[in-house]
Structures are given as structure tokens and as C-alpha cells.
N, C-alpha and C positions, 0 to 999 in steps of 0.2 A: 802620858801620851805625847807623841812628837806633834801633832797638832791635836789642840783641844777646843772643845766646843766651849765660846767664852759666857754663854745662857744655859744654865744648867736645865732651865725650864723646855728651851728645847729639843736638849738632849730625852728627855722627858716624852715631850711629846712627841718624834722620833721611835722613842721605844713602844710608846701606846701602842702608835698605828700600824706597828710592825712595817715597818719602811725600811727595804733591806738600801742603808745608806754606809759608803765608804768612804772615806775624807783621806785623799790622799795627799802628801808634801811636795815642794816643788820638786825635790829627787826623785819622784815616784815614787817614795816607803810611806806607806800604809801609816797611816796615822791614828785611825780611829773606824771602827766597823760597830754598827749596830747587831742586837741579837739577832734580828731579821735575815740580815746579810750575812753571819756567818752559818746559820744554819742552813741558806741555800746554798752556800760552799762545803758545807759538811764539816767545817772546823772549827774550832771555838774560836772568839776572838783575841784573845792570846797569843794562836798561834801567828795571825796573821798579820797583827800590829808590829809594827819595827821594819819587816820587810819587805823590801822592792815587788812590785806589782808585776815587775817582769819574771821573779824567784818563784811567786806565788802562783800566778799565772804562767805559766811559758809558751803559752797558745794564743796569748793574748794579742800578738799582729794576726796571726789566722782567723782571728773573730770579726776584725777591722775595728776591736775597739783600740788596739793600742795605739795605731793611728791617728784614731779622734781623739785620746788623750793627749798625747803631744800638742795637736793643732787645736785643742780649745787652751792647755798650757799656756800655749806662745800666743794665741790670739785673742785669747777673753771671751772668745764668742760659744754659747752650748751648743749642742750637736747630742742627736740622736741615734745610737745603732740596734739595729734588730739582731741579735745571736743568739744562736743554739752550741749548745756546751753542754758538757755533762759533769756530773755533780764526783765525790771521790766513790759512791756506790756505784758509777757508772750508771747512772740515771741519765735517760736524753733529756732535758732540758728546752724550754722558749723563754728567751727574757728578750724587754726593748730596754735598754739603758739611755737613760740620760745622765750627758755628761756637763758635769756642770762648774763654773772656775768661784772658788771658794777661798776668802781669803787671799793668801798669798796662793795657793794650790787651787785641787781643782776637789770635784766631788763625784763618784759615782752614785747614782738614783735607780736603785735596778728594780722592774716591774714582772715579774713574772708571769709569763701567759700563755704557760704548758697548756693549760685546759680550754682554752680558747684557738690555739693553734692546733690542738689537735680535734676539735670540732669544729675547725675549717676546713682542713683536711680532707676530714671526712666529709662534710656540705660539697666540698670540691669532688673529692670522689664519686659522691653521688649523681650532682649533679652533669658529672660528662658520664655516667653510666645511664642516665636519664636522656641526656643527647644520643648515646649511641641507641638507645633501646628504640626512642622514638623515632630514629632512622630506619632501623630495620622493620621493623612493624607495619604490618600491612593498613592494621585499623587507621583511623585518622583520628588522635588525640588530640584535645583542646582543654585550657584552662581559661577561665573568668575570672577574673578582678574585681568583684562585684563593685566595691568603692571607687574604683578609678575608672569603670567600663570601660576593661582592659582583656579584650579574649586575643587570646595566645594560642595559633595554630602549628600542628607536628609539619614534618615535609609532606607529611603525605596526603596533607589538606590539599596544596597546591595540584596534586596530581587528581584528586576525586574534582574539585570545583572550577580543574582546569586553565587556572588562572595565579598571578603573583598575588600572597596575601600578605600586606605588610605586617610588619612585626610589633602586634600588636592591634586590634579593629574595636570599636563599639558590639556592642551587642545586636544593636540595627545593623548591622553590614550580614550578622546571621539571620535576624527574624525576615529582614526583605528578603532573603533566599527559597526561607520554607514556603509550604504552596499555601495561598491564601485561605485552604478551606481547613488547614490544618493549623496555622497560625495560631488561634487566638487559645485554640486548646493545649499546643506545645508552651506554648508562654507563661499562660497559668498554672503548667504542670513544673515549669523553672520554677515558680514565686513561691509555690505551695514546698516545694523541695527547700529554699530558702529561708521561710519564715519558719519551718516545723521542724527541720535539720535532721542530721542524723541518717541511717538507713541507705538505698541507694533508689534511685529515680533513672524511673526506665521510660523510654514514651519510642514509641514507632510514627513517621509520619513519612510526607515525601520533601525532598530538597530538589534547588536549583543545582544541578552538579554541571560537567562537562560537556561539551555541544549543546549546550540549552537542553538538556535532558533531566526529567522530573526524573529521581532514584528515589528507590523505598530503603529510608535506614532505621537504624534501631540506636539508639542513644540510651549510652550507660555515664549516669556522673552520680558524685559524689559529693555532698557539700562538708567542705574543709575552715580550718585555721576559721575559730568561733574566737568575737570578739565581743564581748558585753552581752553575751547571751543568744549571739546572731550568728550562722555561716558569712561570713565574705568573701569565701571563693567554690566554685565547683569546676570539680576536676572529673576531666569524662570520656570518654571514645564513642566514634560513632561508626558503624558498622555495615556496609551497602549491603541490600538485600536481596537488592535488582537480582542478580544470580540466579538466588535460591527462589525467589516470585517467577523467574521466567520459567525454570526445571517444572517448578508445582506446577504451571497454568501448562505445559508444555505435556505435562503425565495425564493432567485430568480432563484435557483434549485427546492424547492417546488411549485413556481409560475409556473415553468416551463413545471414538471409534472401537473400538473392543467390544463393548457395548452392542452396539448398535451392527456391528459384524457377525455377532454371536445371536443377534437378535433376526437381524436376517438370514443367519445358517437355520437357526432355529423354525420359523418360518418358512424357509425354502423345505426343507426333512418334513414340515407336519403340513405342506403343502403337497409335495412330492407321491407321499401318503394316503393324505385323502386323496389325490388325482389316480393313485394306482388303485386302492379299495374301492372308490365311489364306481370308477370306471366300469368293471364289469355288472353293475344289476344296472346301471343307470342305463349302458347299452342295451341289457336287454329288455328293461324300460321302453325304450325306444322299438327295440322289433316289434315289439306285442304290442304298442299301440299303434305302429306303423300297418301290422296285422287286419288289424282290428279297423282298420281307415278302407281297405282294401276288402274286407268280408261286407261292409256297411255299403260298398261303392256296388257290391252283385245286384242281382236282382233279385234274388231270393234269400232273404235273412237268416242265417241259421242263427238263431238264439242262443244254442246251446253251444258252439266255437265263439259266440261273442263273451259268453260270461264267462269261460274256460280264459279266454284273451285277457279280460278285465283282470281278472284274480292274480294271473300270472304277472300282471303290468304291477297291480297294488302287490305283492309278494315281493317282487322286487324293489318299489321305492322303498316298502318298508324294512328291506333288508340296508339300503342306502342310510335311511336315520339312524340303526342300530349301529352301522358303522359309526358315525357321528357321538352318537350313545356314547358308545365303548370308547371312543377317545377320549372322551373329558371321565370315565371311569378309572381310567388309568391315571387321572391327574387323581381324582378320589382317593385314590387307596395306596397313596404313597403315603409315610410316616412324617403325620403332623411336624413340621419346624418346632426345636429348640433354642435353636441358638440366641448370643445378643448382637443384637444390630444398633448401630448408629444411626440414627435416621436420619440425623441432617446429613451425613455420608452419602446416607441413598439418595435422598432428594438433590443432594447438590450434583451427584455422578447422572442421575435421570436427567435432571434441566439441563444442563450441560449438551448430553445427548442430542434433545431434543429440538435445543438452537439451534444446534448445525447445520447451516443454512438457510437458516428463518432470517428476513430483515428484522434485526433485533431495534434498527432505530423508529423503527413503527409502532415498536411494541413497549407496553409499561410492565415490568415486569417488579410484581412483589412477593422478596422471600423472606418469611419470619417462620423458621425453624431454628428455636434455640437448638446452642451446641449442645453435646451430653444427653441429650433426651434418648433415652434407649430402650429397646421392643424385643419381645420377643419373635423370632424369626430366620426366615432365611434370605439371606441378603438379596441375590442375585434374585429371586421371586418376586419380593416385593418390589426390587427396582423395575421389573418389566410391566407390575399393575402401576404405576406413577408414569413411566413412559408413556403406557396408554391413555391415562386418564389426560395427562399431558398434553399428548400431540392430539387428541382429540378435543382439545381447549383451542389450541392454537388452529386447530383447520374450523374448527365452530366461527372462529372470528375475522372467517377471510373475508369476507364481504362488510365486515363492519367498520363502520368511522372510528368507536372507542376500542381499540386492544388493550385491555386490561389481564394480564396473564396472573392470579393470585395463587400461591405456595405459602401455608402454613402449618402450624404446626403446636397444640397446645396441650398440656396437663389434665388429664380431666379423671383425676383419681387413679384408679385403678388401670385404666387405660390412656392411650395418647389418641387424640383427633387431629386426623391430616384431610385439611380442604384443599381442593382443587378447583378453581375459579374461573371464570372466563366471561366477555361484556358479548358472547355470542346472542344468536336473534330467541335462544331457549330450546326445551324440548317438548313437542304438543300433549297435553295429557294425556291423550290419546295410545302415545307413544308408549307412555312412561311405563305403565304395567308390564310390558313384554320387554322393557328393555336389555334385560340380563339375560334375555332365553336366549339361546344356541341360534345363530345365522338369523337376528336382527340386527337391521342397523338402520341409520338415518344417510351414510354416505352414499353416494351414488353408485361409489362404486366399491363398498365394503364388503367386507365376507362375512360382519356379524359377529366376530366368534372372539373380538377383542375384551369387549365387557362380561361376558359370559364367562372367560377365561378368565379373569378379572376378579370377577366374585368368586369362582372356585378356588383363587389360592388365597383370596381375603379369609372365605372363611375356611378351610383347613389349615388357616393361622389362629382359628377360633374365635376371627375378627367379624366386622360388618361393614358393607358397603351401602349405601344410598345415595340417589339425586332430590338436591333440592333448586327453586326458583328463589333470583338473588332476588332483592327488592327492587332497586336501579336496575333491572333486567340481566339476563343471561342466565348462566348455569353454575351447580355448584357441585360437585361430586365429595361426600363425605364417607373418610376411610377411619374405621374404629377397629384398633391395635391393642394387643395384651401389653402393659409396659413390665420394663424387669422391677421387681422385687429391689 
């Protein structure tokens, strides 16, 4: 060798560590190459020993090492360059070299770090693929730091909360945002996500967004990068709802009118009705005892134009109730309800209805109708008995100090029980027995024909209706439903 290592030991140790080391003379001819070093050259050391580094190399100013060779040469001092090269397979290559003055020469120390440079690469790539995604993207993405409480908002945080978020916030700069009633249950829904890991963590609540406005969002994270058996970070989007809340509340107000449009066409038609059928015997109701007023007024009483009078008077009311009759027969003998119905559906599209217009800030209203509870039925029917039972809750309690409006809803085997509630003054016992017959009522100025109608499509749903007296006073009307199978 034209230069040789004067420690054969650390020539040795050199070969151990696979340390691709070059020892070059002060001519620049290669003095001495480790096995390391010539295999990431692709040539044995043989070939490389004796000759100029500029022979072996010829790219070697294009790399900027050959530069720092000369200038650690002449100056003694080492120096580091980063190059990519490629090997004789035409392999791309990373190495950092360090150049180091050895002896009278100097020495190259070359580090390899293909595989680290090309996993930064890629972290680079991703990461500005990760910038661009979070720009375009409507959601508003954030990451947590758990260790360092360090949340990291997208662009488009700034645009939902209105405001500059620096880069980088505590966790308190988000919990002061959410609305206090929701706080303590979003926080413990982070911690539980934290300590349990895994899975994804969903929670709906409302936030402080733009213009001081409370939004309804829905939060998606993730808890990431586990350390000692813990998440320390969650990665997440949060999603405004506001939109889709305003559309729903927007339809089941139009639903509602719908309703209640169809409910008064319906009424005007079975009004219209009985005012055309009732009309002709009740008129003539009226001649014959008008008749009859007039034969009484003579002086001589024919008895026998009086009873001919009466019969014809009574002939005609009674053709008046058969009218009556025959209309709730027709509700009779239509084919019993199949279908399945939602109930909380119904009841929530009835209340809905039946607020409209009500001072709701007078009024307590309680609904406990679990979701999915389902009956058999026909939708649109039973929404018109809950209407009624309803708004006849709510005019029971005009005069009262407590409005208590109660909607329930519970399992009871084979069937589902729907209460209808109210802190009205009650109904007299009195009352109670005729309540369901045709044209009773307690309103002053009702037609009667609401609960009556009432029970006839309760029970041609094979259901049962009754009133009970609440204990704290008022009224309770109980609706008993086939449930589905």
C-alpha cells in the first residue's frame, strides 16, 4: 500500500464496523480502501488502490467533494459534504462524507444514508401533500400534542372560528370555545378516547364559531403515535352541521304546515258535508215545529195536525243523527292499518304542528318518546289522534298558572303506551262517561266529533284509548298501540 495504516489493530477495527474508509496520499492516489468502501463503489479494493481519485472518480468536482479535498489537503481543517452518486450498477445513491487530513494525506469517512434520505423524501412528500390536502378541504382539521398541549389548526379553522389561530394553541383555547352545557361531556369523551386508544371518537356538540355564533358540529379523531402504551396525539376534523340542523328544522316546520293544511282541508270537506247533508231535514226540522208554533197559537187545537207535525219534526232530526251515524261508518269499514310506523316520527311531526303559534315560553314541555319504538299503523291517522289529544292539552291549560304539556312513550309488552298530559283544571266525572260519543265536548265552542273520531281510528288500529285524573291535578289521556313484531 502507498499509504498504510501504522495499527494493524485499527485496521481491524475499521473492518469490524464496516466503515467504508479511503486513505488517500498527498497526490490524491488512493492509498488504502476498506471492504466497506469498496463495495459501495462496486469494485474491489484492488482495483482502486494506486490510483488518482480523480481516475477513479471523474465526477468527483461535480459532487463538491473534490473541492473539500484539496481545501482540507492544504488546510488541515475537516469538512463535511452531502452527495448523491451512483454506484457502477448505476444505483442512486446518499452518502455524507467526511473528509478528514490523515497523516501526511487526508482520509475519506463515507456514511451512507440511502435509506434515510429516501424516508425523508417521502415524510417531505407527504407532508406538503398533507398541506395541500388541508387547504383544499372544506372540514376543519386539527391535531393535539397531547405531551406538549399543542393543537394544530387546518386554514380553514380560521375561516369556521373567524379569527387568527396561532400556530399552535393549548387545549383550553378549544374547551373555552365549546358551549358550557356541553363542555364537561366533550372533554371526558377526549380522555376516555385517550386512555382506551384505538377505534375512532365521535362526539356532536355546539362551538363558539364566527360572529359569536353557537354551530352544531360533529368531531371525528383518532388517537395516534402510542408511546408506553398511551395515545399522545389525536388527529381529527370537525364538521359544521349548522346547515344540515337548519334544512331538518326548516322541513319539519314545512312538514308541519303540511299537516296542519291538510288537516284543515280535511275539516273544511267533512265540514262542508255535514253543512250540506245536515241542512235539508234540519230545515225541515225547523218548518214543522215552526208549524206546530202556529197550529198551538189557533184557537181550536187540532191534535191530530199536531202529532202528524211532531213525528214529521222527530223523522227529520232522526234522519239528521243517521247522517252523523253514517259518517263515522265510513271511517268503520275501511281496512284496518298495516303498516309500521315510527312513533317518535309521529309525535315529534304532531308537537311540532301543534306549537305553531303557541307561546312556547309559557309552556313546559316533556317528550320521552324513545327512538325506534315502532306500531303498527297508518301514519298520517294516528298523527291526527296525537294532534288532537295535543291541542286539546294545550287549550285545557289556558287559564292555568302550571303549563305542563307531557308526551310519552313506553314498552309495555306486546303493545307501546302513549300518554298525553296536561296541569289543566281536569275533566268532571260527570263528563267522563259520554266523553267519546259523537258531538260532546267540553269547549265552548267545539263540534264534539274530535275524540270521538279519536277513538274510532284508535281502535280500528285494534288500539284503546282512555282518560285518566293525574294525581298533582289535570288530565291524562292514554293511547294503547299494537307494536311490530
Amino acid at each position: 500500500m502507498i499509504v498504510a495504516f501504522e495499527n494493524d489493530r485499527l485496521v481491524e477495527l475499521v473492518e469490524h464496523l464496516r466503515l467504508a474508509v479511503v486513505v488517500i496520499a498527498p497526490d490524491f492516489k488512493i492509498g488504502w480502501a476498506s471492504k466497506a468502501a469498496a463495495a459501495m463503489d462496486g469494485r474491489t479494493a484492488d482495483v482502486l488502490v494506486g490510483r488518482s481519485v480523480w481516475e477513479v472518480w471523474p465526477d468527483l468536482d461535480a459532487l463538491e467533494l473534490g473541492a473539500a479535498a484539496k481545501q482540507v489537503m492544504k488546510a488541515r481543517e475537516p469538512r463535511s459534504v452531502r452527495l448523491r452518486f451512483a454506484n457502477l450498477a448505476e444505483e442512486r445513491r446518499w452518502a455524507i462524507t467526511r473528509v478528514e487530513p490523515w497523516g501526511e494525506g487526508i482520509a475519506f469517512i463515507t456514511r451512507e444514508v440511502t435509506a434515510q434520505s429516501i424516508a425523508q423524501t417521502e415524510l417531505d412528500d407527504l407532508r406538503s401533500k398533507h398541506r395541500l390536502l388541508t387547504q383544499a378541504a372544506e372540514e376543519v382539521l386539527w391535531e393535539w400534542d397531547v405531551d406538549a398541549d399543542r393543537l394544530v389548526w387546518s386554514p380553514a379553522g380560521q375561516t369556521f372560528f373567524g379569527e387568527d389561530i396561532p400556530d399552535g394553541v393549548p387545549i383550553r383555547w378549544w374547551l373555552d370555545r365549546i358551549h358550557p352545557d356541553d363542555r364537561a361531556r366533550v372533554w371526558s369523551g377526549a380522555q376516555e378516547a385517550l386512555s382506551v386508544g384505538g377505534g375512532v371518537w365521535v362526539k356532536e356538540y355546539r362551538v363558539l364559531a364566527a360572529a359569536g355564533r353557537y354551530a352544531r358540529v360533529r368531531t371525528r379523531a383518532y388517537p395516534t403515535a402510542e408511546e408506553a402504551g398511551r395515545p399522545t396525539r389525536l388527529l381529527g376534523a370537525l364538521i359544521d352541521l349548522s346547515a344540515a340542523h337548519q334544512a331538518a328544522e326548516e322541513l319539519r316546520r314545512l312538514q308541519a304546515e303540511l299537516v296542519q293544511m291538510s288537516r284543515i282541508s280535511a275539516m273544511g270537506t267533512m265540514a262542508s258535508t255535514l253543512a250540506h247533508e245536515l241542512n235539508q231535514p234540519l230545515t225541515a226540522a225547523r218548518n214543522f215545529i215552526g208549524g206546530l208554533e202556529r197550529a198551538m197559537a189557533a184557537k181550536e187545537l187540532d191534535r191530530e195536525l199536531l202529532a202528524e207535525g211532531v213525528q214529521h219534526a222527530k223523522l227529520s232530526i232522526d234522519r239528521a243523527g243517521e247522517i252523523i251515524r253514517s259518517l263515522r261508518r265510513s271511517i268503520d269499514n275501511r281496512t284496518a292499518p298495516s303498516g309500521v310506523v315510527d312513533l317518535r316520527t309521529v309525535c315529534d311531526d304532531a308537537l311540532a304542528m301543534v306549537l305553531l303559534g303557541v307561546d312556547k315560553a309559557s309552556l313546559a314541555i316533556t317528550l320521552q318518546v324513545p327512538r325506534g319504538l315502532l306500531v303498527v299503523g297508518d301514519a298520517v291517522q294516528l298523527q291526527h289522534v296525537f294532534i288532537n289529544l295535543l291541542r286539546n292539552a294545550v287549550e285545557a291549560m289556558h287559564a292555568s298558572d302550571m303549563k305542563d304539556l307531557g308526551l310519552r312513550a313506553s314498552d309495555a309488552g306486546a303493545a307501546v303506551r302513549v300518554e298525553i298530559s296536561d296541569r289543566g283544571p281536569g275533566i268532571p266525572a260527570a263528563e267522563r262517561n259520554r266523553l267519546f260519543e259523537p258531538v260532546a265536548s267540553l269547549k265552548e265552542r267545539g263540534l264534539g266529533i274530535g275524540l270521538s273520531i279519536s277513538r274510532t281510528i284508535v281502535e280500528k288500529h285494534g288500539g284503546k284509548i282512555w282518560v285518566e285524573d293525574r294525581k298533582d291535578g289535570g288530565t291524562r289521556f292514554i293511547v294503547q298501540l299494537k307494536k311490530v313484531d
